[in-house]
C-alpha positions as CSV (number, residue, x, y, z in Angstrom):
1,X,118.4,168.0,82.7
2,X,118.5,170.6,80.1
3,X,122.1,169.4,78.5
4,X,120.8,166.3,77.5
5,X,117.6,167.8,76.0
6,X,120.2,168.6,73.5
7,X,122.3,166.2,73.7
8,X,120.4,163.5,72.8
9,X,118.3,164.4,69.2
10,X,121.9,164.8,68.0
11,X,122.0,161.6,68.8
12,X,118.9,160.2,67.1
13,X,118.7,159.8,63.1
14,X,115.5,158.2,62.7
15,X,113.1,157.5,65.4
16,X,109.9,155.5,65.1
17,X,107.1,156.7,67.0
18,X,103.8,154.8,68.0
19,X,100.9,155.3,69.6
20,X,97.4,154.0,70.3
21,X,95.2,154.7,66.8
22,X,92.2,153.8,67.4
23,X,90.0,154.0,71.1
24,X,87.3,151.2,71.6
25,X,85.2,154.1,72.7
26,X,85.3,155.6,69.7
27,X,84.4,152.8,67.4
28,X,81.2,152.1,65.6
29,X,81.6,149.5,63.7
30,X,80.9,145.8,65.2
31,X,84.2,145.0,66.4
32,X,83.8,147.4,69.4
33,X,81.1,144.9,70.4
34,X,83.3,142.1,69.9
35,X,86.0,143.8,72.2
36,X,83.6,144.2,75.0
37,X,82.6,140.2,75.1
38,X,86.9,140.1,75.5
39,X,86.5,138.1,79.1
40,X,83.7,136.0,78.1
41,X,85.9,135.1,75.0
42,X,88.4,134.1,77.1
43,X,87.1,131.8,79.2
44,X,85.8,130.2,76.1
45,X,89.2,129.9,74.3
46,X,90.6,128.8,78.0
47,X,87.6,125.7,77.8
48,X,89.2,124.6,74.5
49,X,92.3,124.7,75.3
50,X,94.1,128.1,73.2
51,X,97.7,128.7,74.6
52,X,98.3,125.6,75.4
53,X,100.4,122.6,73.0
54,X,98.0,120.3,71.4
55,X,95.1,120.1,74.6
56,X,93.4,117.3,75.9
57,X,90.0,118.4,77.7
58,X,86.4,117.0,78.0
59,X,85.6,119.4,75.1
60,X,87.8,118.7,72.8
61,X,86.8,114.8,73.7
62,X,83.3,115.7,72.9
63,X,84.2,117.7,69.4
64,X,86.5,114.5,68.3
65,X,83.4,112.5,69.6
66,X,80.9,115.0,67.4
67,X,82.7,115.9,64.7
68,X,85.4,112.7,63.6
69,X,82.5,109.6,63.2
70,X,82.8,107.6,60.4
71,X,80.4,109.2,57.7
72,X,81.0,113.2,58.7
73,X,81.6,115.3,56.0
74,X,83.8,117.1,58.6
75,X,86.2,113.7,59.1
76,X,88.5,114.9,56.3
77,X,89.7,117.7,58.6
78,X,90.2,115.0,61.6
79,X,92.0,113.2,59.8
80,X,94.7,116.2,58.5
81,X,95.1,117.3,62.1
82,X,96.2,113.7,62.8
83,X,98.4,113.1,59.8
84,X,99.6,116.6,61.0
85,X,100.7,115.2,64.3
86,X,101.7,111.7,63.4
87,X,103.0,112.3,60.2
88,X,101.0,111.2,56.5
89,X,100.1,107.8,56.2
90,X,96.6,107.7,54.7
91,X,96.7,103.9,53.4
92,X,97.2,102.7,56.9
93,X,94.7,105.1,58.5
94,X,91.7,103.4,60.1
95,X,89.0,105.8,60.0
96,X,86.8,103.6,62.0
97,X,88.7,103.9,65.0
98,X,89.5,107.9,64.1
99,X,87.6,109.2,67.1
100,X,89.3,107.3,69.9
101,X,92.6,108.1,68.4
102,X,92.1,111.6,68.5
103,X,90.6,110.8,72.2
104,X,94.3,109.6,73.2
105,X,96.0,112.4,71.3
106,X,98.5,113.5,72.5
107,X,99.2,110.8,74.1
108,X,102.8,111.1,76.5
109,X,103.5,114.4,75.8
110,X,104.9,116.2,78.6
């Protein structure tokens, strides 16, 4: 054991060391708050769908439902995650029917 303690930092040039900066026991600020609410957070972002390609769930029915009617100030956005998807085509975009596209999307993906 005690050749290659010399063996090898004649080997090394330049190491880059890290380690942990910062405990969550230490911390004061709000964010150590966050970090205990980390399972709870969770499950929300499993409900929605994060980590997985473009989700399809009841709640993400219900926030098209909600959020893409005709007359929401917040339909602009539904309508860029669609064109995002589909590709940009803004002349032949119904908005009408905006909310049971987004219902069906993605539809055959596998």
């Amino acid at each position: 054991y005690a050749p290659l303690q010399q063996e090898i930092p004649a080997k090394i040039k330049l190491a880059h060391l890290l380690s942990p900066v910062a405990y969550v026991k230490n911390m004061e600020s709000p964010i150590a708050w966050i970090a205990g609410l980390g399972d709870s957070i969770n499950v929300i972002l499993e409900l929605l769908g994060i980590g997985e390609l473009l989700p399809s769930n009841l709640i993400m029915d219900c926030l098209a439902s909600f959020l893409c009617n005709e007359g929401q100030v917040t339909q602009g956005i539904c309508t860029n995650i669609l064109f995002l998807l589909a590709g940009y085509d803004e002349p032949q975009m119904n908005k009408t029917l905006l909310p049971t596209i987004l219902h069906h999307t993605p539809a055959g993906m596998s």
